[in-house]
C-alpha positions in Angstrom: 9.6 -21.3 2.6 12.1 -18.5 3.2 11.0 -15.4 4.8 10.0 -13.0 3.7 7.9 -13.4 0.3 9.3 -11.5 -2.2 6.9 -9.3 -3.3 7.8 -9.3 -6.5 6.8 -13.3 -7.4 4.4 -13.9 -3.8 0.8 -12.4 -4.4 0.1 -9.7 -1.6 3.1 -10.0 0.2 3.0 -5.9 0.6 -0.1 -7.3 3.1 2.6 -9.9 4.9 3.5 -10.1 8.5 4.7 -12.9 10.8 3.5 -13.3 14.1 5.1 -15.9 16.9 1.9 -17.3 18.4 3.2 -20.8 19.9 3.6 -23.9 19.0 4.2 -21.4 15.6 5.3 -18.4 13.5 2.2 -17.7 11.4 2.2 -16.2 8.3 -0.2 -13.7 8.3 -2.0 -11.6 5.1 -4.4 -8.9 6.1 -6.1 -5.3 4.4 -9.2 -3.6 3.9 -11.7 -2.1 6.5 -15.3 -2.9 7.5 -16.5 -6.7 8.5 -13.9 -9.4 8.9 -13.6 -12.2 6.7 -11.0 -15.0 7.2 -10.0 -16.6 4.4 -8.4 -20.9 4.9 -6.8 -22.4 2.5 -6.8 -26.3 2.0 -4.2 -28.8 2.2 -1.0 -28.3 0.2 -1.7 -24.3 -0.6 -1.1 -21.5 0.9 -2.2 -18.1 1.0 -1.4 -17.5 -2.9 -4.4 -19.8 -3.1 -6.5 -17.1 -3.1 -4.5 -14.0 -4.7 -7.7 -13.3 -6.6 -10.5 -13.4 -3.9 -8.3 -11.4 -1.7 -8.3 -8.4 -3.6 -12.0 -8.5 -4.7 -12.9 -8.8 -1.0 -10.7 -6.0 0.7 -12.7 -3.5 -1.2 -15.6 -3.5 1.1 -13.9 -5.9 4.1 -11.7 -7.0 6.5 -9.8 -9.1 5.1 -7.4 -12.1 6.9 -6.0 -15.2 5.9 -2.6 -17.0 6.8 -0.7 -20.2 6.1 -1.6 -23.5 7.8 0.8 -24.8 10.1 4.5 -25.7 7.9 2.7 -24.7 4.6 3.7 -22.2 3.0 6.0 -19.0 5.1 4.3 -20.3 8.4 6.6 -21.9 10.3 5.8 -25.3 11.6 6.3 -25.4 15.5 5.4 -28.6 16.5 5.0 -31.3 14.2 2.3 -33.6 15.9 0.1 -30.4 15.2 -0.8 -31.2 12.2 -4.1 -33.2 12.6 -7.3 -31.3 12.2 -8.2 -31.0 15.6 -5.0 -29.4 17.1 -4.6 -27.0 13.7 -8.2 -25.9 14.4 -7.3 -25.5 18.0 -3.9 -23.4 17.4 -5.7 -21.4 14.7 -8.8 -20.3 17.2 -5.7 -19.3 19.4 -4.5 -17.1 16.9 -7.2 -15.0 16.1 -8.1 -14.9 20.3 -4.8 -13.6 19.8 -4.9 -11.2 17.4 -8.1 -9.9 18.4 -10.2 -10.8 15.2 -13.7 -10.9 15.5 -14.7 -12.6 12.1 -18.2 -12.6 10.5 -17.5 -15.3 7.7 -15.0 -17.9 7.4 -14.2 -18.1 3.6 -12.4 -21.9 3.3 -11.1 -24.0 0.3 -11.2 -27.8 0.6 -10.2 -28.8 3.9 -10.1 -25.6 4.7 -14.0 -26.1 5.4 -13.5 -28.9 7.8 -11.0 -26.7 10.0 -14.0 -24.2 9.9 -16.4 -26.5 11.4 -13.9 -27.6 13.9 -14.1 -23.6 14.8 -17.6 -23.4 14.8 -17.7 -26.7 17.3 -15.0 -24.7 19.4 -17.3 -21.6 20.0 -16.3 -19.3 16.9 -19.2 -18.3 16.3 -19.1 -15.9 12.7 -22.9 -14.9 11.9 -22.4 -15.7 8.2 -21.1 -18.6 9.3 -18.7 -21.1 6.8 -18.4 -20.8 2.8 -16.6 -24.4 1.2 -15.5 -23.9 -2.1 -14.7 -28.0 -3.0 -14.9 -28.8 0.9 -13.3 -31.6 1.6 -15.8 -32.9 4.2 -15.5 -37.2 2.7 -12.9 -39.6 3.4 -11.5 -41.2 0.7 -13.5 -44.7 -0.4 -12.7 -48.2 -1.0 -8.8 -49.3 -1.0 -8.0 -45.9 -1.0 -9.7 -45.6 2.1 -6.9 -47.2 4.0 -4.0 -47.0 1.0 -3.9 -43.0 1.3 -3.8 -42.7 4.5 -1.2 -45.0 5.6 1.3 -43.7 2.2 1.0 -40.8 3.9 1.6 -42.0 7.3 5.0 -43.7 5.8 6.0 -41.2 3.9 5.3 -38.5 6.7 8.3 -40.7 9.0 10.6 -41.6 6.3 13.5 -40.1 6.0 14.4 -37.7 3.1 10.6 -38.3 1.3 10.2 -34.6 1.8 13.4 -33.8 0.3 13.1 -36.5 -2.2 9.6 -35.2 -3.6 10.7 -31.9 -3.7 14.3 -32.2 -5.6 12.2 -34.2 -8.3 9.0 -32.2 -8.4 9.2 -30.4 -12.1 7.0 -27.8 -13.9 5.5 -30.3 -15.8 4.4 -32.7 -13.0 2.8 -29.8 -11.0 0.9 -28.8 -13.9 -0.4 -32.9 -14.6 -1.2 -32.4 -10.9 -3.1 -29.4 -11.6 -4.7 -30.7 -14.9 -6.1 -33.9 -12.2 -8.0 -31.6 -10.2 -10.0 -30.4 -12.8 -9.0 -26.8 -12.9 -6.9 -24.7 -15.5 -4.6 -22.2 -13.8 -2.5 -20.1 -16.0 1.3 -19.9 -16.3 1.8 -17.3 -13.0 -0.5 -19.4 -10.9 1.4 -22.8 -11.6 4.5 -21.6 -11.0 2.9 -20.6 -7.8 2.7 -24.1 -6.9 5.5 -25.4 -8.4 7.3 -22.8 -6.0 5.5 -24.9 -3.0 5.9 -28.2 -4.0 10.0 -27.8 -4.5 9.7 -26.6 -0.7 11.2 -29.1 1.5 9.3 -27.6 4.7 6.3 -27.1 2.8 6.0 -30.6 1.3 6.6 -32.2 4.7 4.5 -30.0 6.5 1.5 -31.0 3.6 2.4 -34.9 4.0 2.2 -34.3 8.3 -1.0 -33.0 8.1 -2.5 -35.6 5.6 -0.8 -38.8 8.3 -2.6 -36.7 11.1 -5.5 -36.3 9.3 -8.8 -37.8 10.5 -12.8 -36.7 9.7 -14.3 -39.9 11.2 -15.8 -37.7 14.4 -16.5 -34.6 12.4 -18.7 -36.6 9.6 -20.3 -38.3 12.3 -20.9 -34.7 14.3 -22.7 -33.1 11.4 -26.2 -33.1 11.9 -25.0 -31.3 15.0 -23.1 -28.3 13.9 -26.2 -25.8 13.0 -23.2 -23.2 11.5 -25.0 -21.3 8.7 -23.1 -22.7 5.8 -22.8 -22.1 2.0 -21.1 -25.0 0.3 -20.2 -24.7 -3.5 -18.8 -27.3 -5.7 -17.3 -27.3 -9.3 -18.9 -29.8 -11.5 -15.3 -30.6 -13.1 -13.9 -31.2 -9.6 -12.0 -34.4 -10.0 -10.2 -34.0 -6.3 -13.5 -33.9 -4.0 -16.3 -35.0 -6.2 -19.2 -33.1 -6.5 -21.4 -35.6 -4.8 -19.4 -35.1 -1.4 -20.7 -31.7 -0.9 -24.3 -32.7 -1.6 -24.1 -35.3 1.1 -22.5 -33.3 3.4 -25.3 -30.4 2.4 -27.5 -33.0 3.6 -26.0 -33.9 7.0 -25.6 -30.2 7.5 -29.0 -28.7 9.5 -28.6 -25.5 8.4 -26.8 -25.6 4.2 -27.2 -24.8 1.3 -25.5 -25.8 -1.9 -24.6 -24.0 -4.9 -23.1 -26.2 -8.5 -21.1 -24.6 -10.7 -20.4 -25.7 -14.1 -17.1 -25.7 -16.0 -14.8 -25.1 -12.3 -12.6 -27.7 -10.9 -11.3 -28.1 -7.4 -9.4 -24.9 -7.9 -12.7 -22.6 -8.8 -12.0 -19.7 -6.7 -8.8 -19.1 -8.4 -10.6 -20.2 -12.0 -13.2 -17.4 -11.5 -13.1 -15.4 -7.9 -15.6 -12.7 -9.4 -18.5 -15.6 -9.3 -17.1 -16.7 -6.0 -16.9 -13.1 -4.5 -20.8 -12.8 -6.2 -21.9 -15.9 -4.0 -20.1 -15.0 -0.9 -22.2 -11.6 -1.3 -25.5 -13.4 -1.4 
């Protein structure tokens, strides 16, 4: 997307900055004082994914979060650094750069696996990892193999991006929405209807689901003794409920938290019961 957000339509763009860290130009969103929390978004968002929490938690923290690699103002760099490994690896570079020292990381969908990726690295946060809806399952069945290889194509082929993006209207973002289980108002889907008409953003999002593998992560779970607090909305119809209780499982050292009436979108549904739980 075009730099800089205009702070008139992009939640806390007054909080914006850009930062050339190679292979990228981050996107960077960060106030308050006291403990550092970083905040990672999933696949497909950006940091308007979590203009609610953000606000909430910069009233008694440190408060970071940023754009994954092509999504939203960040600027992809290198576009075979999309998989989870190498984003987890350019994103531990960044806060070594920038000096964070984080006590939580705060993550939405796959935004948990990256976490964990950290925490294997040597980030070590003493709260540990909160997943809202982690993404922490690979898909089942034919679309175990269908998905991933749609996206593979799609990822390589020429003008998809551009394609998706000139056709991409209000009312498909908001079926899109509606099939995830959550109910955003008008502001918050024109949010995403801003990123999915985004040719660099679209492209970015369809890179990182062709790069895109769990397999040694899942495996490596009942390894990674992160503290973690995983929550799941019982209307999720992206990440099924039942994913987080089996990765709750694997995890030594998780617990789990269902909420009722939230979809894959719960922290922007209700962030005051989020902010509640990240408290506890």
């Amino acid at each position: 997307m075009r730099w800089p957000p205009d702070p008139a339509t992009w939640p806390m763009a007054a909080h914006s900055r850009q930062v050339l860290h190679r292979p990228h130009r981050w996107h960077i969103q960060e106030d308050g004082s006291g403990d550092t929390i970083i905040l990672i978004h999933g696949a497909g968002g950006a940091t308007q994914s979590f203009r609610h929490l953000f606000p909430i938690l910069t009233k008694t923290h440190h408060v970071v979060t940023f754009d994954l690699p092509g999504q939203g103002f960040t600027q992809l760099g290198a576009q075979q650094r999309c998989g989870l490994d190498h984003m987890a690896e350019d994103i531990l570079s960044l806060i070594r750069h920038e000096g964070w020292k984080p006590t939580q990381l705060i993550c939405h969908s796959a935004g948990t696996a990256i976490a964990l990726r950290l925490w294997e690295l040597g980030l070590r946060p003493a709260k540990g990892v909160f997943g809202v809806n982690a993404a922490l399952g690979n898909f089942k069945g034919v679309a175990g193999w269908l998905f991933p290889m749609m996206a593979k194509a799609l990822a390589v082929t020429p003008f998809s991006a551009t394609m998706f993006a000139a056709t991409t209207t209000r009312s498909s973002v908001r079926t899109l929405i509606q099939g995830t289980g959550s109910t955003l108002d008008r502001a918050g889907l024109e949010l995403y209807y801003q990123l999915a008409t985004d040719k660099g953003h679209v492209d970015a999002t369809l890179s990182m689901m062709a790069q895109w593998s769990l397999d040694g992560l899942l495996t490596r779970l009942p390894e990674i003794d992160a503290p973690t607090h995983l929550i799941t909305g019982a209307n999720d119809m992206a990440v099924p409920p039942q994913v987080s209780r089996d990765a709750a499982q694997k995890l030594p050292n998780a617990r789990l938290t269902e909420l009722a009436n939230l979809g894959h979108l719960a922290h922007e549904e209700d962030a005051a019961t989020i902010a509640d739980l990240i408290a506890t």
